[in-house]
N, C-alpha and C positions, 0 to 999 in steps of 0.2 A: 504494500500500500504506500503512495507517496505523502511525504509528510508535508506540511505546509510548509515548510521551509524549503525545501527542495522543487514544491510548485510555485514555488514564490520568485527564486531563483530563475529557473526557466523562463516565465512572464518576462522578467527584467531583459533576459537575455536577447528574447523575442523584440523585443521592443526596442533593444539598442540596434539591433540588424536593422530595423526602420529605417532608423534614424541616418544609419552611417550612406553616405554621399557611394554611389556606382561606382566611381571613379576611386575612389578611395579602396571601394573590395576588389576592383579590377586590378588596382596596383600588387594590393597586398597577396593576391595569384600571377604577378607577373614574374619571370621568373630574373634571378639575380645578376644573370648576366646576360642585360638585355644590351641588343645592339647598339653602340654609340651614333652620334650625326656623324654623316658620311659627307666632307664636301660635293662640292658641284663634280667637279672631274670624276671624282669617283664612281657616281651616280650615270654619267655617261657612258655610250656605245665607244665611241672613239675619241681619242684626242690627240691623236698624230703621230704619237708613237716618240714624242719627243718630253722634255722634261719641264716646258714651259707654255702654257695655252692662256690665251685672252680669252674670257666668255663676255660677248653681250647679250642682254636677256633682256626681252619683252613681254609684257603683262599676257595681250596677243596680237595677230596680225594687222588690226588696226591700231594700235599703240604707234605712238612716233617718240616717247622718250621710257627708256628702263634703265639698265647697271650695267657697267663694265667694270667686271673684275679680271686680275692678272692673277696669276697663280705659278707657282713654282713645285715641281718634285722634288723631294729627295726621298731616296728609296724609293717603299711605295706608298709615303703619304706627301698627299696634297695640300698645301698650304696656301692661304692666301698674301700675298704681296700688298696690294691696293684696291682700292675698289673707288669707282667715281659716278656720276648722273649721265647718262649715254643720251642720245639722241639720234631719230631713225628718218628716214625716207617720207616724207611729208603725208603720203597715204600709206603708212605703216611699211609691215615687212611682207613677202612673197618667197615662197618655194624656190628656192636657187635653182632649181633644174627643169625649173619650166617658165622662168621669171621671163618678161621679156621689156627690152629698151625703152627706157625714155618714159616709164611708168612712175618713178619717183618712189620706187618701192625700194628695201634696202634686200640684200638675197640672205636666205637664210641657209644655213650647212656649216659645214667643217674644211676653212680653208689656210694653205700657208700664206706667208708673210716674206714676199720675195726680194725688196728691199725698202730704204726710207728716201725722203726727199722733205724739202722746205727751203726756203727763203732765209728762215733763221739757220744759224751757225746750229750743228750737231752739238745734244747738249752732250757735257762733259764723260767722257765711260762711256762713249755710244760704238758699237763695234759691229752692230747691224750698219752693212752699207749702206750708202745717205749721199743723194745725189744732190747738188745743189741747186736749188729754180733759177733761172738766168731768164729773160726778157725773150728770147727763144727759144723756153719749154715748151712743150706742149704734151697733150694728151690725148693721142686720135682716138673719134667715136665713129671713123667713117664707118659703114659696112660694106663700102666697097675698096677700102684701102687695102694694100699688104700689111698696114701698121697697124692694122683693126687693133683697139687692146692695149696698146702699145705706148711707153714715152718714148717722145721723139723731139731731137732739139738739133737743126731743126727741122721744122714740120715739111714733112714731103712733099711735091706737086701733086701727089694723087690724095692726099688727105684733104678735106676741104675746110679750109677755115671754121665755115659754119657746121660745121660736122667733127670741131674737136675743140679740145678747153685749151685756152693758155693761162696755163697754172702759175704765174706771177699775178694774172687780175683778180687772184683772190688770193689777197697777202694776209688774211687774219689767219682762212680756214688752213690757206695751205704753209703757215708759217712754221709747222709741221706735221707728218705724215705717213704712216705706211700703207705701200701698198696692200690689199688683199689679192689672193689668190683667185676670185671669181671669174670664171670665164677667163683666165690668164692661160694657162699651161696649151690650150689647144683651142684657142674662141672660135665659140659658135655666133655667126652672126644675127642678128635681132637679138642674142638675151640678155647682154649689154656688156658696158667697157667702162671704166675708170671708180672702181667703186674702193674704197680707203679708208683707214681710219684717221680720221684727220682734228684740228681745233674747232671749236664749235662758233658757228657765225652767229648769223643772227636769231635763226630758228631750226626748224625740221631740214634734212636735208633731202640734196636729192636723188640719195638712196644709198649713201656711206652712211658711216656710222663717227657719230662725233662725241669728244668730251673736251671738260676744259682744260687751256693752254699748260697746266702746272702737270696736270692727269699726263696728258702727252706726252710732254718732255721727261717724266719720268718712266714709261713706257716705250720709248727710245731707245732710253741708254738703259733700260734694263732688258730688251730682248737679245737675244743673245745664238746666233747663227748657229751655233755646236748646240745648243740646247734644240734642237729643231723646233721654233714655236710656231704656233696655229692660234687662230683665233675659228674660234663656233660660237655662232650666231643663230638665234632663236626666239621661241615663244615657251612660258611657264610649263602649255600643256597644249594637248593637241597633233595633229600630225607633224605640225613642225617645234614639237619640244624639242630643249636645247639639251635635252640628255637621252633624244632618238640619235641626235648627230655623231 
């Protein structure tokens, strides 16, 4: 027979079960060695196969500003460097492999970083190549040039003026910059040409990826050619998350 002290007990017991918060008995069955936070690289498909990757990341493909972060390995953990406010393609971001010209979109995937350029002097420790802008830069967009893609200084008879940027008339954005790898290694024509990560103008771009002038310069001289760095470019979630890339 239970005694009243025993059913009195039990009551109580019942009762504090009530009381106690889900979250609270979920914990207290979780078990002890539960997984730690995995940064961004980690979480991703790929990231180059190198020791150093630039992520910019957007909310989603209509977003035109999110984060760029730098990240370095050692061993096999991932560390963050810096992190700054990013800015995209004035009508957000697009599918890099099916993006096409002149859309103002920025492309999203997993590209290298083939060398730098600007206006301004290479800041100090910069050992990523850095080409300097002279009055006769340019950046052909023709699609019917051979330099489709291409810096060219200077600009060929078959490049058309209006079919490529001269990268001195934009002394803020391109006071510096690195190349991206999109549609670089083999351009396909229509899916576009000149896309970088560069200083940020006045607003959205039109279809690189920008931060501010300090973010930059210290993003220069910390990439680093032997470390093989890649920047991946994305959305939080979706087909084009930036940890499908």
């Amino acid at each position: 027979m239970t005694s009243a002290r025993t059913l009195a007990s039990a009551v109580c017991a019942a009762a504090l079960a009530l009381t106690v918060p889900a979250s609270a008995l979920a914990a207290s069955r979780s078990p002890a060695s539960a997984p730690a936070w995995r940064p961004l690289p980690a979480r991703m498909v790929d990231t180059g196969g190198g020791s150093q990757l630039i992520t910019a990341r957007a909310p989603d493909l209509r977003s035109t500003t999110g984060t760029v972060s730098w990240w370095q390995r050692y061993g096999k953990r991932w560390h963050r460097v810096g992190t700054a406010s990013a800015r995209f393609g004035a009508n957000g971001l697009a599918e890099g492999r099916t993006r096409e010209q002149g859309t103002s979109t920025t492309p999203t995937g997993l590209y290298d970083l083939p060398f730098a350029f600007g206006l301004a002097k290479a800041p100090a420790g910069t050992t990523v190549p850095y080409r300097p802008v002279r009055a006769s830069s340019w950046w052909c967009q023709d699609n019917a040039s051979t330099a489709y893609n291409r810096w060219v200084d200077p600009r060929p008879s078959d490049c058309a003026a209006n079919e490529a940027e001269r990268l001195a008339d934009y002394p803020a954005q391109y006071s510096r910059a690195l190349v991206v790898g999109f549609n670089y290694h083999r351009p396909v024509r229509g899916r576009g040409a000149g896309i970088f990560l560069h200083v940020n103008g006045r607003g959205a771009t039109a279809g690189c990826v920008s931060v501010p002038a300090r973010a930059m310069a210290r993003i220069v001289s910390w990439v680093k050619p032997a470390a093989r760095p890649h920047i991946a470019i994305g959305t939080d979630s979706g087909p084009t998350a930036i940890t499908g890339y």
